[in-house]
C-alpha positions as a printed NumPy array, in Angstrom:
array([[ 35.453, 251.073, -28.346],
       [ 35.541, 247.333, -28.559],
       [ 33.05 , 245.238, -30.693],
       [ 31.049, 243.655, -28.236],
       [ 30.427, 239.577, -28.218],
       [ 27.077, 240.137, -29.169],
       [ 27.769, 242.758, -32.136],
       [ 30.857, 240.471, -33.317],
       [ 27.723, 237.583, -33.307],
       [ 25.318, 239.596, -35.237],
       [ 27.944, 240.533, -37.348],
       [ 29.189, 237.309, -38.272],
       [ 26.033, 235.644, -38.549],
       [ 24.58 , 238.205, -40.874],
       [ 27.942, 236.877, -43.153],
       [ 26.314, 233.448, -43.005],
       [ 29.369, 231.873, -40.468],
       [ 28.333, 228.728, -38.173],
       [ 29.722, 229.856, -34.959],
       [ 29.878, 227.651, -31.571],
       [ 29.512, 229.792, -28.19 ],
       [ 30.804, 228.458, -25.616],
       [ 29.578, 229.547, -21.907],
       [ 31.688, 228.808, -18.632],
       [ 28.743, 227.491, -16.268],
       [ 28.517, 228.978, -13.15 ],
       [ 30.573, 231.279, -13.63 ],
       [ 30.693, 233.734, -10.943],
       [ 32.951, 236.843, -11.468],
       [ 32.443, 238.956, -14.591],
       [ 35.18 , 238.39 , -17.009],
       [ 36.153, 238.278, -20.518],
       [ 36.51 , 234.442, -20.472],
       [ 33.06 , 233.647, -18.971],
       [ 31.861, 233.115, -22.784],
       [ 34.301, 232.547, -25.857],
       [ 33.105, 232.058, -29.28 ],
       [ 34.998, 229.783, -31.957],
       [ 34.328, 229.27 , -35.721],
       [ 35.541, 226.839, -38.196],
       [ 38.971, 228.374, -38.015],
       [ 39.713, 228.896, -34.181],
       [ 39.137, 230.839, -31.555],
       [ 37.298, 233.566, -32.691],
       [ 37.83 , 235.694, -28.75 ],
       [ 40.354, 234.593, -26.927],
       [ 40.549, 231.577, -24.682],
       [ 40.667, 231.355, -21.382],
       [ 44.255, 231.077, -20.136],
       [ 45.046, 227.706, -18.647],
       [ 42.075, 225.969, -20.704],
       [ 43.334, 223.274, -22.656],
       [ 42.747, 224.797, -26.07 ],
       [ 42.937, 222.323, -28.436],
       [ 40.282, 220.221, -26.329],
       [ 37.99 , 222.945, -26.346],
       [ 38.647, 223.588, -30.181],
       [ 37.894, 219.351, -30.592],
       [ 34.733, 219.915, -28.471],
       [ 34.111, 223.322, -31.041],
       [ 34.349, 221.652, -34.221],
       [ 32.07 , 218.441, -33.244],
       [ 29.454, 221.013, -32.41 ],
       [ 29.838, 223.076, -35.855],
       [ 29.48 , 219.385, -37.709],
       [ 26.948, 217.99 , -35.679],
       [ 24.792, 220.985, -34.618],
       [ 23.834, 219.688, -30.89 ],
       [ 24.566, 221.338, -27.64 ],
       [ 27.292, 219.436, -25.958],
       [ 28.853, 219.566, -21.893],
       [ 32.02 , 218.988, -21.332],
       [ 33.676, 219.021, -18.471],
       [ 37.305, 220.095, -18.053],
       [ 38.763, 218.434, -14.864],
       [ 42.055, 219.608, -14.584],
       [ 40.568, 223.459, -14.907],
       [ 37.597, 222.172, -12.857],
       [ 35.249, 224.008, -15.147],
       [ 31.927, 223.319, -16.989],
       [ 31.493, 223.942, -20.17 ],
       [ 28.154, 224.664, -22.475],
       [ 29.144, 224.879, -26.261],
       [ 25.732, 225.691, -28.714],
       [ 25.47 , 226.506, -32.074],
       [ 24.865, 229.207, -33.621],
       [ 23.459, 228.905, -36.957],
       [ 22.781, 231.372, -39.618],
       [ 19.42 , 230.799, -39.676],
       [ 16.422, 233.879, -39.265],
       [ 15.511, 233.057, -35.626],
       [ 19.154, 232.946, -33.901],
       [ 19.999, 235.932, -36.165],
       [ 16.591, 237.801, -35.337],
       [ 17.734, 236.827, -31.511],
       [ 21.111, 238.729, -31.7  ],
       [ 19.818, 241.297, -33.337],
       [ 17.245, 241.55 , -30.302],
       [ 20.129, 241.199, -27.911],
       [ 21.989, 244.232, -29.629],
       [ 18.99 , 246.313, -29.635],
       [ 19.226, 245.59 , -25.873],
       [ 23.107, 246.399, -25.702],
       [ 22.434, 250.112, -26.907],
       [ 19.375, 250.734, -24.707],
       [ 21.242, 249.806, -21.915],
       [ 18.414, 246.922, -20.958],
       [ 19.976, 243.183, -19.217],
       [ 18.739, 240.292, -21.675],
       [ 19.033, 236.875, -20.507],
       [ 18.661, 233.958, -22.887],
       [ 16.727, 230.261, -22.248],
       [ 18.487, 227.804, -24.481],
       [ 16.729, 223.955, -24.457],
       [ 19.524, 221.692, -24.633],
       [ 18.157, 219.52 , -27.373],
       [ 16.801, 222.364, -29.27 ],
       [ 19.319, 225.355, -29.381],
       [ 17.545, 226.666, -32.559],
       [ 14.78 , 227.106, -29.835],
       [ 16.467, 229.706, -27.574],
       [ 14.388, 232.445, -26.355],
       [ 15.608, 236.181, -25.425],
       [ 13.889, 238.058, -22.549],
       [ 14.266, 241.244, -20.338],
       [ 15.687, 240.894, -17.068],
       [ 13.363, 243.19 , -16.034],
       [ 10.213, 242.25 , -18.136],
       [  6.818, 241.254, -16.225],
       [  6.154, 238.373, -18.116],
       [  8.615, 236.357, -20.048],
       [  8.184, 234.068, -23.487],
       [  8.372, 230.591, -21.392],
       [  6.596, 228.47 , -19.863],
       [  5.58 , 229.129, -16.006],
       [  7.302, 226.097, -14.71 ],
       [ 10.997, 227.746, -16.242],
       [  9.965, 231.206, -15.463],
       [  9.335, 230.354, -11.355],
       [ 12.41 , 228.765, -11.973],
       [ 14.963, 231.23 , -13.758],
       [ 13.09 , 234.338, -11.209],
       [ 13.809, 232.465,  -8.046],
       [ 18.058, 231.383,  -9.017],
       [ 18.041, 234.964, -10.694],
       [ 16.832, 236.347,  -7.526],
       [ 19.003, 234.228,  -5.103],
       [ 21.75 , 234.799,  -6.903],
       [ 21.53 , 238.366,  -7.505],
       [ 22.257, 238.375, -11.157],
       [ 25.672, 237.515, -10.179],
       [ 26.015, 233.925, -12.93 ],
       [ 26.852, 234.308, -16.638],
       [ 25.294, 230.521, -17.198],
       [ 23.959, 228.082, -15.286],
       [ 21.91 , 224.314, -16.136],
       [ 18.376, 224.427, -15.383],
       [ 16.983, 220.501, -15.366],
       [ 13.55 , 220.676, -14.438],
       [ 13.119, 216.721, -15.323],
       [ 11.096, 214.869, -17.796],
       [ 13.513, 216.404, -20.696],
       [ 13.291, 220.015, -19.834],
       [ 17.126, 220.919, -19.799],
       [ 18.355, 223.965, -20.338],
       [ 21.014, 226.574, -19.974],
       [ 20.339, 230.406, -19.216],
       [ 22.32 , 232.8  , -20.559],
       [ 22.602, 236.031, -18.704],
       [ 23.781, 239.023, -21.021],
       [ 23.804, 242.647, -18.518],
       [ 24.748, 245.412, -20.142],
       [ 28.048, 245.928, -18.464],
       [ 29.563, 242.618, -20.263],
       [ 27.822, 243.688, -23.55 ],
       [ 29.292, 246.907, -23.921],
       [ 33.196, 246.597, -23.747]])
């Protein structure tokens, strides 16, 4: 069996690497390319085919040195793209190690991450009752979540007045590959 994304995370967190994920927003059709991860080196998963690598590898490596969340949209592919950090630090690696709990259980996790705060990024249950955020991002993420069906990887979630932020779904099916 395959490493999963979130395993190969864990993993290379818990070795003290500075990785940059980088989530395809909106995507709509489960796929290996709706999330690649790079590290100082490259392209840690493959990249999309078609993507303009090098670009996204640019985009990468600014993230890496500066530590921000960054957009960037790639016109000629007509995609979005998120692209966080992800630090060795105890609460992103206490988060993946949450997520791959998850993974094995078999339980859909879905992460909040505030655009000008990665470091801030909060894990929940799909199927939870209550959920670590506030109410105004909750009534939020239930009502896309449930209009959607479950069926986006990431989408932008700009609730004004500063509170940006992308949601990460991670089901079980793309965890487990």
């Amino acid at each position: 069996m395959t490493e999963s994304l979130v395993s190969s995370i864990k993993r290379r967190l818990e070795a003290k690497e500075s990785l940059v994920l980088i989530s395809v927003i909106d995507a709509r059709e489960e796929g290996r390319y709706s999330r690649m991860l790079a590290g100082k080196d490259g392209f840690i998963t493959e990249c999309a085919e078609g993507l303009a690598q090098d670009e996204v590898l640019s985009k990468a490596r600014e993230v890496l040195e500066s530590g921000l969340c960054l957009f960037t949209d790639m016109e000629k592919e007509g995609l979005r793209l998120f692209l966080e950090p992800l630090r060795p630090d105890g609460r992103t690696t206490t988060l993946f190690d949450r997520l791959c709990v998850a993974e094995r259980m078999a339980d859909d996790m879905f992460t909040v991450v505030p655009v000008t705060a990665p470091g801030q990024r909060r894990a929940c249950r799909m199927q939870a009752d209550k959920w670590p955020l506030p109410v105004s991002v909750t009534d939020k993420v239930r009502q896309k979540n449930k209009a959607e069906k479950h069926k986006l990887f990431a989408y932008e979630l700009n609730l004004g007045l500063g509170q940006h932020f992308v949601v990460e779904s991670w089901p079980v099916s793309t965890q487990a590959k």
